[in-house]
C-alpha positions as CSV (number, residue, x, y, z in Angstrom):
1,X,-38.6,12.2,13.1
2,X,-35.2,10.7,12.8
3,X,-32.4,13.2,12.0
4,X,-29.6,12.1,9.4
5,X,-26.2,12.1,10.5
6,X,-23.8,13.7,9.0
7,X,-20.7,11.7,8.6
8,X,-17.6,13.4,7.7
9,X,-16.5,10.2,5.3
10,X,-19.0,8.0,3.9
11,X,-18.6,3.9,2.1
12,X,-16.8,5.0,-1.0
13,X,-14.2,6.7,1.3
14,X,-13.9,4.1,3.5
15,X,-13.9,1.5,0.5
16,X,-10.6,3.7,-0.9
17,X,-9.0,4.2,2.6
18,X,-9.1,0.3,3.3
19,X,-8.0,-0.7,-0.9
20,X,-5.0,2.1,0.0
21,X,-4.6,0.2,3.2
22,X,-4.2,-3.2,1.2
23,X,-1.7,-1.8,-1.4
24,X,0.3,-0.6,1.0
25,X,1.1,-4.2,2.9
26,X,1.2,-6.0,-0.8
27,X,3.6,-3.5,-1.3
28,X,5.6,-3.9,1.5
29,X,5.0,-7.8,1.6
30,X,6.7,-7.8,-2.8
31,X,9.3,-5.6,-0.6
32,X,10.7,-8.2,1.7
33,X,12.9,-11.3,1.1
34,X,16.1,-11.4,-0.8
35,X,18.0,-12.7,2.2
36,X,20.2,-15.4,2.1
37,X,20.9,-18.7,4.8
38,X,24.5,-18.0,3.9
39,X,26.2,-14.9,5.5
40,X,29.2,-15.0,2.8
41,X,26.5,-15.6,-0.3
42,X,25.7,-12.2,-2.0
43,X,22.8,-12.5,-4.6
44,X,22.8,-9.6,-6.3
45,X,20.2,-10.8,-8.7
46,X,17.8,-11.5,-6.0
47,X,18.2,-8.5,-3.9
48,X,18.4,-5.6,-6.7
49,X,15.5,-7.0,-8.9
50,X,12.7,-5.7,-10.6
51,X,10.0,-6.4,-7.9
52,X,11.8,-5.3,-5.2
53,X,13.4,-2.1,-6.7
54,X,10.6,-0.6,-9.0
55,X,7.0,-2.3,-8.4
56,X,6.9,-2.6,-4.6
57,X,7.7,1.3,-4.0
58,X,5.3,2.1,-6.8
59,X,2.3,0.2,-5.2
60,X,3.4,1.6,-1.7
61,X,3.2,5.1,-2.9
62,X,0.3,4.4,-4.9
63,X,-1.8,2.6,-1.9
64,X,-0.5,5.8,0.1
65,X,-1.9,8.2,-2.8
66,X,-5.7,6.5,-2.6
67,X,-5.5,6.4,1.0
68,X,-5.2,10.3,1.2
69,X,-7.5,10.2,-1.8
70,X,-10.4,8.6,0.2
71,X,-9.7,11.0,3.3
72,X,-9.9,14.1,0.6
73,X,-12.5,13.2,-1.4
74,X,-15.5,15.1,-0.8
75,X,-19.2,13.4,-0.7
């Protein structure tokens, strides 16, 4: 007779745990850039805009929120 184990975390946690995983480098990745390949060259535009301001902080606190989701979530 084969016992079951009994995981602490099962797929579905994993499964958010790995998409929370995933946010957080797109986030990180919509984060990055905005330099410039002149020193003297500021580009405000560039650096202070929408993606990099607003929706790459959203998505890494929102791939940080499922990740301690899936490690909460009961089975």
């Amino acid at each position: 007779m084969e016992e079951k184990k009994n995981m602490v975390l099962n797929k579905k946690n994993y499964l958010f745990i790995i998409l929370g995983c995933v946010v957080v480098i797109l986030g990180f990745v919509l984060m990055s850039g905005g330099g410039s390949e002149n020193p003297d060259v500021f580009n405000e535009e560039e650096l202070f805009s929408f993606r990099r301001i607003t929706l790459a902080p959203f998505l890494v606190m929102l791939g940080y929120g499922l990740v301690l989701f899936g490690i909460m979530k009961k089975n």
